[in-house]
Backbone as a chain_set.jsonl record, in Angstrom:
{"seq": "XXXXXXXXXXXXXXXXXXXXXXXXXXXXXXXXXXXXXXXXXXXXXXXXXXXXXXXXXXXXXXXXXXXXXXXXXXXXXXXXXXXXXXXXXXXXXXXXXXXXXXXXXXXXXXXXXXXXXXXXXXXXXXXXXXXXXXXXXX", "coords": {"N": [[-39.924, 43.513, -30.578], [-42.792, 41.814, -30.239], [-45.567, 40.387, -29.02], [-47.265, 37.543, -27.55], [-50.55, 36.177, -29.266], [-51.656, 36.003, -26.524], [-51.123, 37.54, -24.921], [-49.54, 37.058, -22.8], [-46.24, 35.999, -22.781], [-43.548, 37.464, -24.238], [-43.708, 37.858, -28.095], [-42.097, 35.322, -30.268], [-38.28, 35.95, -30.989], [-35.482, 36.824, -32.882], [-33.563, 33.717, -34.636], [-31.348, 33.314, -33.397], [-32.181, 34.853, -30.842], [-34.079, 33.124, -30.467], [-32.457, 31.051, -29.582], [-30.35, 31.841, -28.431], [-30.56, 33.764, -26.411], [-31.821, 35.364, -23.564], [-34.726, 35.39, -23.07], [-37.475, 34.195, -22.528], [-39.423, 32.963, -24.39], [-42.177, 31.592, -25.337], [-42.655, 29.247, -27.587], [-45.643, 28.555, -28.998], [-47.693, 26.096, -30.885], [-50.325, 26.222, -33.192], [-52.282, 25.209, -32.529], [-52.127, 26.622, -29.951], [-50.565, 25.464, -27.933], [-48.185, 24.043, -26.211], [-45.476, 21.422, -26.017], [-44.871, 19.569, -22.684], [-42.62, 17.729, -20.987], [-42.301, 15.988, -17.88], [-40.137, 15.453, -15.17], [-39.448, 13.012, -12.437], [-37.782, 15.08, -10.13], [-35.587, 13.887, -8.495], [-34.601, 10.926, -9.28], [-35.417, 11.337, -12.544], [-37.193, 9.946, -13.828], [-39.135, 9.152, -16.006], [-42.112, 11.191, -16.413], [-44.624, 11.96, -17.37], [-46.173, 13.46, -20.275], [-47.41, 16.152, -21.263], [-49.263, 18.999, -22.281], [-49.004, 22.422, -22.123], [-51.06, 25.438, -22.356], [-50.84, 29.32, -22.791], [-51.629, 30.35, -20.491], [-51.743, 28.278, -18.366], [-48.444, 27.976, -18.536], [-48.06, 30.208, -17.099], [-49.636, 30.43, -14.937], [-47.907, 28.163, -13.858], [-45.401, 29.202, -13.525], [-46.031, 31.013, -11.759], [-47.044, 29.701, -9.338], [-45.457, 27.532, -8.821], [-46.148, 25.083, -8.907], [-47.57, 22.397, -10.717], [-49.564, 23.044, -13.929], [-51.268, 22.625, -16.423], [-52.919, 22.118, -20.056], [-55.737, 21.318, -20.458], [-56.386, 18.801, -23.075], [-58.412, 17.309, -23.193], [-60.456, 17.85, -21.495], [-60.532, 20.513, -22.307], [-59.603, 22.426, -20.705], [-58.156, 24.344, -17.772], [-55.914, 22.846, -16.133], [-54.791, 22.079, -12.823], [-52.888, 20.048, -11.857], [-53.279, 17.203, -10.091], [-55.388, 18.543, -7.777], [-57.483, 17.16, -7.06], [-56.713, 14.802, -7.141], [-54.284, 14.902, -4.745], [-51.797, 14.395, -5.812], [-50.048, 16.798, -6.106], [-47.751, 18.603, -8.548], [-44.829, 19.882, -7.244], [-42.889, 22.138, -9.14], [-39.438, 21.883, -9.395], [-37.151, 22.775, -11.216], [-37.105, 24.502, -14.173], [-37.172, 23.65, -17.862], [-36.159, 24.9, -21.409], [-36.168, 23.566, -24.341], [-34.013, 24.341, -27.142], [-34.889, 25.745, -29.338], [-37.24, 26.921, -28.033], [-39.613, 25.216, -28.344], [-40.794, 23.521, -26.542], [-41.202, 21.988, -23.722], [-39.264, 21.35, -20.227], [-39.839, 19.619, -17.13], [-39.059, 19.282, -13.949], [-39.66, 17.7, -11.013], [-41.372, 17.469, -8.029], [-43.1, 15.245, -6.687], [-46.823, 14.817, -4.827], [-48.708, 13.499, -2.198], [-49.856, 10.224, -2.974], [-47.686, 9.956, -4.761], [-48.16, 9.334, -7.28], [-48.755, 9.118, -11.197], [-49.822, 8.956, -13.314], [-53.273, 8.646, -14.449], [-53.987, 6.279, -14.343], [-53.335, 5.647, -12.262], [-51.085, 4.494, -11.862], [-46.857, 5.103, -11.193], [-46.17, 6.449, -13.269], [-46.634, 7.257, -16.678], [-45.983, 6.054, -18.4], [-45.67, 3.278, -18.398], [-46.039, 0.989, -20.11], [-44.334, -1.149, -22.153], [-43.305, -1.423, -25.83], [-42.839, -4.259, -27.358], [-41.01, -5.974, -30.312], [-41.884, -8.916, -32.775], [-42.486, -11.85, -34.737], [-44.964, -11.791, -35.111], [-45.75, -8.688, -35.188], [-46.088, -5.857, -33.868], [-46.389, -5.508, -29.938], [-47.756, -4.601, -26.473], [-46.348, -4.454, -23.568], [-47.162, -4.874, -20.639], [-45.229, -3.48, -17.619]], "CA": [[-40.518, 42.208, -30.372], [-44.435, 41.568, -29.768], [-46.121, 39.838, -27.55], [-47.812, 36.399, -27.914], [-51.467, 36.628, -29.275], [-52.59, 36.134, -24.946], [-49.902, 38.69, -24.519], [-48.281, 36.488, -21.118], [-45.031, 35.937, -22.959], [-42.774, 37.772, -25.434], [-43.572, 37.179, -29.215], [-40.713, 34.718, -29.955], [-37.607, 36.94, -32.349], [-34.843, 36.236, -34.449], [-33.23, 32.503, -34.326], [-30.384, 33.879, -32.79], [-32.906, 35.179, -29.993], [-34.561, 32.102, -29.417], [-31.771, 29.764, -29.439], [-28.679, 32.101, -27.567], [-31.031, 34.877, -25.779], [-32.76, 35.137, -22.16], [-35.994, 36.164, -22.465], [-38.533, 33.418, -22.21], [-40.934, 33.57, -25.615], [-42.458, 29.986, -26.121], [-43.269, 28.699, -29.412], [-47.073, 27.846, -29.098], [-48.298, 25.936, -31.486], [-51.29, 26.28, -34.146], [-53.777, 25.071, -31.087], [-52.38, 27.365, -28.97], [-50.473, 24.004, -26.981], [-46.759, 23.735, -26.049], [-45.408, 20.489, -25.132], [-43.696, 19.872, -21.755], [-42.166, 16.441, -20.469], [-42.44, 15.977, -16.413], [-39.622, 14.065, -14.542], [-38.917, 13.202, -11.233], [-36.63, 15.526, -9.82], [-34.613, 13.073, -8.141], [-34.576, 9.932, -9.947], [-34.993, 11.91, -13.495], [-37.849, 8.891, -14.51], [-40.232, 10.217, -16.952], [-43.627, 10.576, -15.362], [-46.177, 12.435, -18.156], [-46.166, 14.163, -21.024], [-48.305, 17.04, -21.247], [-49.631, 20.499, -22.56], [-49.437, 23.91, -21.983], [-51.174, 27.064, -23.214], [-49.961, 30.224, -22.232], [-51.999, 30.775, -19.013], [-50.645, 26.909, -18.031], [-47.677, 28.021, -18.33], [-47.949, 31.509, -16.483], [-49.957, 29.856, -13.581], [-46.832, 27.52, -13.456], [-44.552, 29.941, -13.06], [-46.501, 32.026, -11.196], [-47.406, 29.137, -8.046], [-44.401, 26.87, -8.661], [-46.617, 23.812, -9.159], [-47.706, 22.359, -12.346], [-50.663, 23.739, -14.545], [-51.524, 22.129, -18.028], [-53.888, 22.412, -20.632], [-56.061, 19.795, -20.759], [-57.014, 18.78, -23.927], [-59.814, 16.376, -23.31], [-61.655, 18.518, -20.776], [-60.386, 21.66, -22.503], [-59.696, 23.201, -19.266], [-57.081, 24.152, -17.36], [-55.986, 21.182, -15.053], [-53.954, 22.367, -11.895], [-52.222, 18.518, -11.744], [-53.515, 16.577, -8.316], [-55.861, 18.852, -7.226], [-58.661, 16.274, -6.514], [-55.806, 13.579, -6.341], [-53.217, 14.907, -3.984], [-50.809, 14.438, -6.189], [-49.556, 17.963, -6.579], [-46.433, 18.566, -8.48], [-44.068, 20.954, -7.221], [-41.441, 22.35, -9.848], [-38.15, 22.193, -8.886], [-36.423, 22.797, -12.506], [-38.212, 23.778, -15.41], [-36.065, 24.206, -18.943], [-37.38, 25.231, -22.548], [-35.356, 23.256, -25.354], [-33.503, 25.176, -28.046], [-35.996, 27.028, -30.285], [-38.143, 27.354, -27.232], [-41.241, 25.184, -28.778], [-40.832, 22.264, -25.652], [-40.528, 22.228, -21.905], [-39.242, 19.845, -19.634], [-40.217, 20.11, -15.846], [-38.115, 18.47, -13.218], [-41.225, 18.049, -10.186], [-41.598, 16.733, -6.628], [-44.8, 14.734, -6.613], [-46.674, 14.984, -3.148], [-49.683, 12.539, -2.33], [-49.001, 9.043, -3.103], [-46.555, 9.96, -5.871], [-48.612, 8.535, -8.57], [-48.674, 10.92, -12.02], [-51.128, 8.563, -14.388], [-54.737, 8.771, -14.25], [-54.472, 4.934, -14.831], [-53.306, 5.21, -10.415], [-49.778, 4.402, -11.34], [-46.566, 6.003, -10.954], [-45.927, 7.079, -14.676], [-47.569, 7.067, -17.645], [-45.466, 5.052, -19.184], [-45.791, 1.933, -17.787], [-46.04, -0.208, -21.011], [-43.083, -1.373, -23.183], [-43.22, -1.885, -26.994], [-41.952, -5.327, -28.644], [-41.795, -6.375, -31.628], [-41.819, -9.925, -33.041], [-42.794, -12.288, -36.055], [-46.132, -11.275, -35.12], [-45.712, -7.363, -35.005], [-45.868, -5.105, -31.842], [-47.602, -5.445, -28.523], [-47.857, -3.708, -25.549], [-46.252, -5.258, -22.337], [-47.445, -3.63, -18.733], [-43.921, -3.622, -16.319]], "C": [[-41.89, 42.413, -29.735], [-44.564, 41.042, -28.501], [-47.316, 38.72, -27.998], [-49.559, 36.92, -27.837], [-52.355, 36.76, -27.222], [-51.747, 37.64, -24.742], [-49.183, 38.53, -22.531], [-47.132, 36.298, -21.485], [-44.848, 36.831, -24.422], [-43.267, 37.304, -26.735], [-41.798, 36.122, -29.087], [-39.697, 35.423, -31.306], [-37.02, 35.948, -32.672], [-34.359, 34.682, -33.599], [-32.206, 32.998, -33.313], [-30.795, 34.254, -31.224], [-33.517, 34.184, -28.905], [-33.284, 31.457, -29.174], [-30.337, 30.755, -28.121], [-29.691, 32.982, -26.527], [-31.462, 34.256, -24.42], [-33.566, 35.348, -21.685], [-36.845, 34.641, -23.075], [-39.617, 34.003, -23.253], [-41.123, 32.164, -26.3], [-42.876, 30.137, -27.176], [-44.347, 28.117, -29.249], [-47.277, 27.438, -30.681], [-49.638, 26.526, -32.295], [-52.7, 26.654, -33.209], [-53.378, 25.59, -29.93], [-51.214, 26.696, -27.294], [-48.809, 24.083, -27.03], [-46.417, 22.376, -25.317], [-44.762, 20.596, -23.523], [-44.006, 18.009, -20.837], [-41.639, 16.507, -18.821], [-41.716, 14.822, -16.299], [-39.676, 14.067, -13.463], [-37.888, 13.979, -10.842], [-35.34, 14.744, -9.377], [-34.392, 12.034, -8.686], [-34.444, 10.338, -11.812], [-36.03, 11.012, -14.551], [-38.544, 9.894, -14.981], [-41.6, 9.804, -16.554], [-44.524, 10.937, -16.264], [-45.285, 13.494, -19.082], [-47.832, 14.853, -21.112], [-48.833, 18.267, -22.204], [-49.721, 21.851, -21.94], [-50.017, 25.011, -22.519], [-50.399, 28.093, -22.128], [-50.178, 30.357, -20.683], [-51.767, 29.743, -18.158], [-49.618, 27.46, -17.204], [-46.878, 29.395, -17.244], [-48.838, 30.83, -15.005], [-48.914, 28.867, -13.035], [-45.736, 28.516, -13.146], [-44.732, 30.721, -11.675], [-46.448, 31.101, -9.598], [-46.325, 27.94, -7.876], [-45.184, 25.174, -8.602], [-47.318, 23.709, -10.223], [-48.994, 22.381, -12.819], [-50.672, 23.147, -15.733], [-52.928, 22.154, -18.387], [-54.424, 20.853, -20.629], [-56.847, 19.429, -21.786], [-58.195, 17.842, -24.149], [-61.143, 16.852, -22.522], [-61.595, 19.964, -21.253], [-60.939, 22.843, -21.778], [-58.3, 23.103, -18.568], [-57.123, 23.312, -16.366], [-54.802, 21.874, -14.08], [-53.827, 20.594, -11.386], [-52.123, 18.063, -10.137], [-54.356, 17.386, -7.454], [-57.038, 18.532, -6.399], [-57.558, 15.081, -6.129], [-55.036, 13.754, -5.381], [-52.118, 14.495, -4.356], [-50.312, 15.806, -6.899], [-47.968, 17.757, -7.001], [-45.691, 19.659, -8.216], [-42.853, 21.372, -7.898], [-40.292, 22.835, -9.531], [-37.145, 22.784, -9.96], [-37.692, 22.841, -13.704], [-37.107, 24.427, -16.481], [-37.197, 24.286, -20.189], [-36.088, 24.919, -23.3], [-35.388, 24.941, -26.572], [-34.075, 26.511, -29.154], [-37.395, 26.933, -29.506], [-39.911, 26.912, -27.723], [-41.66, 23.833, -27.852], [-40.195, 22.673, -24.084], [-40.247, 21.058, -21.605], [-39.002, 20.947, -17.792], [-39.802, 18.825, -15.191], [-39.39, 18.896, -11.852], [-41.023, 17.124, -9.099], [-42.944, 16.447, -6.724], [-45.597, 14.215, -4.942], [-47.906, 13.25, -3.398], [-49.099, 11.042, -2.323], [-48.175, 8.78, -4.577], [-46.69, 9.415, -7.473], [-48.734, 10.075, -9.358], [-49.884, 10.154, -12.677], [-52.027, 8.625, -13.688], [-54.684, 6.675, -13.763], [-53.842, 4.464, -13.006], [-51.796, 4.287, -10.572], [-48.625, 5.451, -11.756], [-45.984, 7.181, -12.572], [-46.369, 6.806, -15.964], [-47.06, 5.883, -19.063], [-44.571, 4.117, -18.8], [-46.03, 0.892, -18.965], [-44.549, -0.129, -21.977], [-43.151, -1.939, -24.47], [-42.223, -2.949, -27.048], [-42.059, -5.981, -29.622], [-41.358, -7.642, -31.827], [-42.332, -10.01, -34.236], [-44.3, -11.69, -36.43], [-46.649, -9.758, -35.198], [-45.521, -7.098, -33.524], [-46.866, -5.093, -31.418], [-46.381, -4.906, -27.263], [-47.721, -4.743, -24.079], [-46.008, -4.143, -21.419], [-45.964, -4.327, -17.979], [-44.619, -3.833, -15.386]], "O": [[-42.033, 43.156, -28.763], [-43.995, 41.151, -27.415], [-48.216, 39.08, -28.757], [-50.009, 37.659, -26.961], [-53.323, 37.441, -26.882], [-52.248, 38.689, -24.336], [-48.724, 39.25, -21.643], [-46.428, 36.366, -20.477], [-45.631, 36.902, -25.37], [-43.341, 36.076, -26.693], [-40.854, 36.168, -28.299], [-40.161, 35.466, -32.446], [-37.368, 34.774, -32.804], [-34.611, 34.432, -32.42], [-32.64, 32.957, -32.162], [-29.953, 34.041, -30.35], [-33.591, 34.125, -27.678], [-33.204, 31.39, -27.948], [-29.669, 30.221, -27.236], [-29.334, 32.623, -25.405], [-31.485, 33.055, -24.151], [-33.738, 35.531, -20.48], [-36.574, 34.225, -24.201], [-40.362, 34.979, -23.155], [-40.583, 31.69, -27.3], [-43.436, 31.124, -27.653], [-44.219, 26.896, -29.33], [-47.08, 28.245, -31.59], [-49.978, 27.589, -31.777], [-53.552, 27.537, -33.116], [-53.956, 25.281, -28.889], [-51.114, 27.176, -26.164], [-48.309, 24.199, -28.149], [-46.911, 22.127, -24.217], [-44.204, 21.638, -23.181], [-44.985, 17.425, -20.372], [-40.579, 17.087, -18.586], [-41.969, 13.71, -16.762], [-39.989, 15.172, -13.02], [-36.817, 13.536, -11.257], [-34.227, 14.965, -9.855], [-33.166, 12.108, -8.612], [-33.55, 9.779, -12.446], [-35.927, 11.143, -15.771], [-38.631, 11.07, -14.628], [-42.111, 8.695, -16.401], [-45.532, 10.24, -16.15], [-44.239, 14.095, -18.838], [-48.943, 14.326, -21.054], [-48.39, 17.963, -23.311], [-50.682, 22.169, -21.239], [-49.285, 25.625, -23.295], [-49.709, 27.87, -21.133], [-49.296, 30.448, -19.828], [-51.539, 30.124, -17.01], [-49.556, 27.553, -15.978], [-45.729, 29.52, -16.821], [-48.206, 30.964, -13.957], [-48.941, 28.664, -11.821], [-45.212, 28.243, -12.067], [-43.9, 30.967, -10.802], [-45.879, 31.677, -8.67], [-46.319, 27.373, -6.783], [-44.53, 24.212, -8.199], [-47.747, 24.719, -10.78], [-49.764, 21.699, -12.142], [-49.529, 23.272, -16.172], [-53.89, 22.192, -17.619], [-53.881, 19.753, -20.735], [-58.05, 19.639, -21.634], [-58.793, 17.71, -25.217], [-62.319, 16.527, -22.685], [-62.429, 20.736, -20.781], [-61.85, 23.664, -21.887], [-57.499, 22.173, -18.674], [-58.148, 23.016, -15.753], [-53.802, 22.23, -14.703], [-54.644, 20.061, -10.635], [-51.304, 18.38, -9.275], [-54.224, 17.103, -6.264], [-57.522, 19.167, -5.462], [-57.539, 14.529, -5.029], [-54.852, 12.681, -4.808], [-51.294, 14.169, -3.501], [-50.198, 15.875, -8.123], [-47.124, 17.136, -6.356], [-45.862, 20.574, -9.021], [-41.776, 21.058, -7.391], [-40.069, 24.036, -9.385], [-36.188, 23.354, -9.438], [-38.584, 22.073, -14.061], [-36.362, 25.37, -16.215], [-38.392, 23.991, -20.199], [-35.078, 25.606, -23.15], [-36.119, 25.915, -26.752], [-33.738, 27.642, -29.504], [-38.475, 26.877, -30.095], [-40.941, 27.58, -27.641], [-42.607, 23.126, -28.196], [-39.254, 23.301, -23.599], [-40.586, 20.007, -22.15], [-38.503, 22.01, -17.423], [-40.024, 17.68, -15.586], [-39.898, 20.009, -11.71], [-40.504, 16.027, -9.307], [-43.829, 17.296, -6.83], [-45.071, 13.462, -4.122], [-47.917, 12.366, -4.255], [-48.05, 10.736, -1.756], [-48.088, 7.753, -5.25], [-45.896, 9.19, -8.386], [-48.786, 11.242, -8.968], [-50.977, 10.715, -12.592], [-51.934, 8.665, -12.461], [-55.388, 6.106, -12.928], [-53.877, 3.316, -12.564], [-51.393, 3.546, -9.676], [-48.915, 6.444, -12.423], [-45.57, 8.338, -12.643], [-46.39, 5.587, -16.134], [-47.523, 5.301, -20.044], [-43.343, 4.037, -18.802], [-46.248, -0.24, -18.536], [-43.936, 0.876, -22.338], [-43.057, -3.165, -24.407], [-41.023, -2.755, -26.855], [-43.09, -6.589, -29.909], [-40.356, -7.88, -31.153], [-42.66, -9.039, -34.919], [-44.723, -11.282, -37.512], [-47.862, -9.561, -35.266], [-45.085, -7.687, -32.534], [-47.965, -4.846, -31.913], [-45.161, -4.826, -27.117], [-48.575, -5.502, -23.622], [-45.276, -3.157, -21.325], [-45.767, -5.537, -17.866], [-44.125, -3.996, -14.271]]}, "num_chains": 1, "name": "protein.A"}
């Protein structure tokens, strides 16, 4: 088995490998980008969906607080470092064929995760009617 073109994780092997094995070999994408879904540790609410590249995900491991790619400043984003909302990972898992994370996180500061200064990014609720769908803020 290789080693991912950065060479911070494992190439990823056989199915059998990713799906039963114990070696940690994400499935990056095309752009390089792995997803990963941030909850509250305690409550379990869903606070952000995100990105990782490899070095993300190796500075997350590495400092136990959360690192993502950021694809609009295409830069790495150490999460709350100007806000004070650092997250600290308490749980992090990698679904089945290892191409998705999910990160279970203590959020410090005033506990907010959106940019938009509240506490999760998904704060609006789809409904649909005669008229189609709109977007209602909770």
């Amino acid at each position: 088995m290789g080693t991912t073109p950065t060479g911070l994780f494992p190439a990823p092997g056989s199915k059998a490998e990713l799906e039963e094995g114990t070696v940690l070999s994400p499935r990056f994408g095309p752009d390089g980008l792995i997803t990963c879904v941030t909850t509250d540790a305690t409550t379990g609410e869903i606070l952000m969906v995100a990105h990782m590249n490899a070095a993300a995900l190796a500075k997350t491991l590495e400092t136990g607080e959360a690192w993502y790619w950021s694809r609009s400043r295409g830069e790495l984003w150490h999460k709350g470092a100007t806000s004070g909302q650092i997250q600290t990972v308490t749980e992090m898992r990698v679904d089945c064929d290892q191409d998705a994370l999910l990160m279970k996180v203590q959020v410090a500061g005033d506990g907010g995760c959106c940019h938009t200064g509240r506490r999760s990014c998904f704060y609006r609720r789809i409904e649909t009617s005669g008229d189609g769908p709109r977007l209602v803020i909770d």
